[in-house]
C-alpha positions as CSV (number, residue, x, y, z in Angstrom):
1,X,-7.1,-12.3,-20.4
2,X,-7.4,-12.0,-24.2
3,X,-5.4,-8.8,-25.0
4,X,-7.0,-8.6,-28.4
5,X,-10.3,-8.2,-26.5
6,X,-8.4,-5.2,-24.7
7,X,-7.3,-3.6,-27.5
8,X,-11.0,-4.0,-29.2
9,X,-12.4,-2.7,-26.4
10,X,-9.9,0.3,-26.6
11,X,-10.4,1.0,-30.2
12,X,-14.4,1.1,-29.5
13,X,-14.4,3.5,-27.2
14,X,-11.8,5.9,-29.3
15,X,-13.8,5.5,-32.6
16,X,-16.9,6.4,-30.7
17,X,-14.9,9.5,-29.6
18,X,-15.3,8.6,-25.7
19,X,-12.8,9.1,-23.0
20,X,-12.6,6.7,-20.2
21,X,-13.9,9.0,-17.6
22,X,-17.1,9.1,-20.1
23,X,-17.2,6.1,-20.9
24,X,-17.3,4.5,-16.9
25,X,-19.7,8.0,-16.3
26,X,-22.3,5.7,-18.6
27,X,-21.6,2.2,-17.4
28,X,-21.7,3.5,-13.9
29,X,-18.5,2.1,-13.5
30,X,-15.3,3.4,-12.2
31,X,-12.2,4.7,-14.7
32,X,-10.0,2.3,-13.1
33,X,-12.1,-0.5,-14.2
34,X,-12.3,0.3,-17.9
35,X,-8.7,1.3,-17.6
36,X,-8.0,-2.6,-16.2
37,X,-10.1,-3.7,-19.1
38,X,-8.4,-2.1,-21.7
39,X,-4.7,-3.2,-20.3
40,X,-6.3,-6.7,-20.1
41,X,-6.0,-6.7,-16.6
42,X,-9.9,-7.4,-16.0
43,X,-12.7,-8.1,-18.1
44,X,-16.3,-6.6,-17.8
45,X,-19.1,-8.4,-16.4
46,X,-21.8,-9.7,-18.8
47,X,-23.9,-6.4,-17.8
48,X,-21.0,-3.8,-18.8
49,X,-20.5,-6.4,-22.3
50,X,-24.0,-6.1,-23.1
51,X,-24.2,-2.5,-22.4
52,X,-20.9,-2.2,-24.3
53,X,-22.5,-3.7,-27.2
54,X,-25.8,-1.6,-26.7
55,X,-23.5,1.9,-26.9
56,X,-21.0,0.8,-29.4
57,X,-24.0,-0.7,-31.6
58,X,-22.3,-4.0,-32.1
59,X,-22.9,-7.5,-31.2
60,X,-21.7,-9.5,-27.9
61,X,-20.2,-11.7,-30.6
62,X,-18.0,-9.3,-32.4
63,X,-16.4,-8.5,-28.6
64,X,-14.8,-12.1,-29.1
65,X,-14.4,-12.8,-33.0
66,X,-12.6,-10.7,-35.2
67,X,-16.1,-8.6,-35.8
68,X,-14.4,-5.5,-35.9
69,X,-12.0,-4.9,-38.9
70,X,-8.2,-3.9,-38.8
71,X,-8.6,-3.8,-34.9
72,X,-4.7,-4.3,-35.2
73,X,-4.4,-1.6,-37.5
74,X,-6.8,0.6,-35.4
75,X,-4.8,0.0,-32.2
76,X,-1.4,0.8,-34.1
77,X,-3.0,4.2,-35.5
78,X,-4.2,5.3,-32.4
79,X,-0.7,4.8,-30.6
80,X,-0.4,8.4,-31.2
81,X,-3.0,9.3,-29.0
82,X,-0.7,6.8,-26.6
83,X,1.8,7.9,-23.9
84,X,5.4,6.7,-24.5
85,X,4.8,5.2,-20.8
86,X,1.5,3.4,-22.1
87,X,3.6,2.3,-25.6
88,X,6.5,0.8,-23.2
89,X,3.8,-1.0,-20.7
90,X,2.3,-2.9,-23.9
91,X,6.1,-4.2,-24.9
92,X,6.8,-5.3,-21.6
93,X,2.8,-7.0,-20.8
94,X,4.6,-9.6,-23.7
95,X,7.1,-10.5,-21.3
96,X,4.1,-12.4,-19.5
97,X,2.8,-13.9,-22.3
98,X,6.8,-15.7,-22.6
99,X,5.9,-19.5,-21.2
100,X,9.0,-19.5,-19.3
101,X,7.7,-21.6,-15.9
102,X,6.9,-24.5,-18.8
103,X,10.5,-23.9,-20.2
104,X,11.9,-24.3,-16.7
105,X,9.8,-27.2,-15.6
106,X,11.1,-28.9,-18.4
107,X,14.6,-28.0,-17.6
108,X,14.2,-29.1,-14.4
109,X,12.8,-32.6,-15.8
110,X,15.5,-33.2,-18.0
111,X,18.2,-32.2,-15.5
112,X,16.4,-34.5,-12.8
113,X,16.0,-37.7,-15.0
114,X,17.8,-37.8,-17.9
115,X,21.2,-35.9,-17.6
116,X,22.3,-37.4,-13.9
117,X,25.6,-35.0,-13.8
118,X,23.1,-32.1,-13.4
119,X,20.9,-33.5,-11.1
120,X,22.4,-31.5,-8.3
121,X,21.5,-27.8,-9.6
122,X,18.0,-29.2,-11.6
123,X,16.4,-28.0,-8.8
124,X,17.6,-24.2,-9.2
125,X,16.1,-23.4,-12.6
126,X,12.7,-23.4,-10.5
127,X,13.5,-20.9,-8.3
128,X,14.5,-18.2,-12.0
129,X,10.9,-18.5,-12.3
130,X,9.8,-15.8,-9.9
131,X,13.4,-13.7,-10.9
132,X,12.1,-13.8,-14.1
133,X,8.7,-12.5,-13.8
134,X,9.8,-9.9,-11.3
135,X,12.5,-8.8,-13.7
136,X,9.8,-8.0,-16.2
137,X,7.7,-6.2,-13.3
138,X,10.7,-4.0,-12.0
139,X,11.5,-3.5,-16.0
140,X,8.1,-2.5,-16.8
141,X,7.5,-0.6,-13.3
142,X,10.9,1.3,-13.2
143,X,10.9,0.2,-9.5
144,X,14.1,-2.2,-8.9
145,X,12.5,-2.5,-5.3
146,X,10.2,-5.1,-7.2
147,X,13.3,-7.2,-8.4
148,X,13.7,-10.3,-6.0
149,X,17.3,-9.9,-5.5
150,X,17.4,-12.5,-2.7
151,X,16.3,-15.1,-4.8
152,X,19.5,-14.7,-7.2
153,X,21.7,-14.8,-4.2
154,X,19.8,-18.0,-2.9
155,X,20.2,-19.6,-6.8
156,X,24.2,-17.9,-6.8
157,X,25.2,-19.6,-3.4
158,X,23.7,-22.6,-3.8
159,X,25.3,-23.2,-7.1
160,X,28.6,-22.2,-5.6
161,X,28.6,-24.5,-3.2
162,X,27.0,-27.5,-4.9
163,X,30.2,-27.0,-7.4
164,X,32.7,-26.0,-5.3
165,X,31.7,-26.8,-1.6
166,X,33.0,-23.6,0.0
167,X,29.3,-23.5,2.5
168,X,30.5,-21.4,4.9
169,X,32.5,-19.0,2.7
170,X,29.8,-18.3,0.4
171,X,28.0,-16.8,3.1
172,X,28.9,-13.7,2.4
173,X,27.2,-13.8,-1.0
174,X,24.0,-12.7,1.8
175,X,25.8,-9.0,2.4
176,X,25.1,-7.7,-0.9
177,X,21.5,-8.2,-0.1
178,X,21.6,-5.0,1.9
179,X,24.2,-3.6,-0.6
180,X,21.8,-3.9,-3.4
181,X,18.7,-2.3,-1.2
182,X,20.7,0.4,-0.3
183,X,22.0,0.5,-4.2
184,X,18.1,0.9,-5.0
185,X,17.5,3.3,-2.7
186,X,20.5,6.2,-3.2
187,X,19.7,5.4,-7.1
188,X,15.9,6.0,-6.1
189,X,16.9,9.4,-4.4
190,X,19.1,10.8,-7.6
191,X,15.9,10.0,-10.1
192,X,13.6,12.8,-7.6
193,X,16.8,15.1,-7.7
């Protein structure tokens, strides 16, 4: 999803001085949905656009071309009118925008066939790609519950023991999965406190 076309479709609506419960009253829509469309989450059918278009009094065209001047400007004025929780959620929606699967791939690649000393741990940089996406969801959502902790101590013991051959030892690296759960969970409790 296009998150200029989100934030155009944000700035509409606030320089036509609608809220989003309005706005989805009109389009017969729900405020979830033009919530979605204005993170970028969604994107409105070719009905909502042209009734969009219709109520803003712009062209379809201007939804997807820079037909709506200092949009950027627009969207950074109106961060006022934005939570700090709202602000935060549009820093960390970059973090999916990073192309970090391609940058791992190509790890991978040249660990696999070109450098034959790492040939042995390539394999691992595939498995930061989901630790890094859900370190940007458990980042973004406060919730650590969303952080795949057991994937780190798949990538920790098998790098252990592909060095230093200690199988049965490392092991152990699998108890502070529940350590770390029950880490989340007592920390959980002191935030409601």
């Amino acid at each position: 999803m296009d998150y200029k076309f989100a934030e155009k479709l944000t700035v509409l609506r606030k320089q036509n001085n609608y809220s989003q419960e309005a706005l989805a009253e009109k389009l017969h829509v729900s405020r979830q949905a033009i919530s979605k469309w204005e993170r970028g989450e969604s994107m409105p059918d070719t009905e909502n656009l042209r009734a969009l278009a219709k109520l803003y009094s712009v062209s379809l065209d201007s939804f997807f071309d820079d037909g709506i001047p200092n949009v950027k400007n627009a969207a950074e004025a109106d961060n006022g009118d934005l939570s700090a929780e709202e602000i935060r959620k549009r820093k960390i929606r970059k973090g999916y925008t990073f192309p970090y699967p391609i940058i791992a791939t190509i790890l991978f690649i040249l660990g696999t066939f070109v450098f034959p000393f790492a040939r042995r741990y390539a394999w691992l940089m595939l498995l930061t790609i989901p630790v890094y996406y859900t370190t940007v969801v458990a980042i973004s959502r406060r919730n650590w519950f969303a952080f795949t902790f057991p994937v780190v101590a798949v990538i920790i013991y098998f790098a252990v023991c592909l060095t230093a051959g200690h199988w049965f030892q490392m092991l152990l690296i699998f108890l502070s999965i529940p350590v770390y759960y029950y880490l989340v969970i007592m920390q959980r409790g002191k935030g409601k406190q």
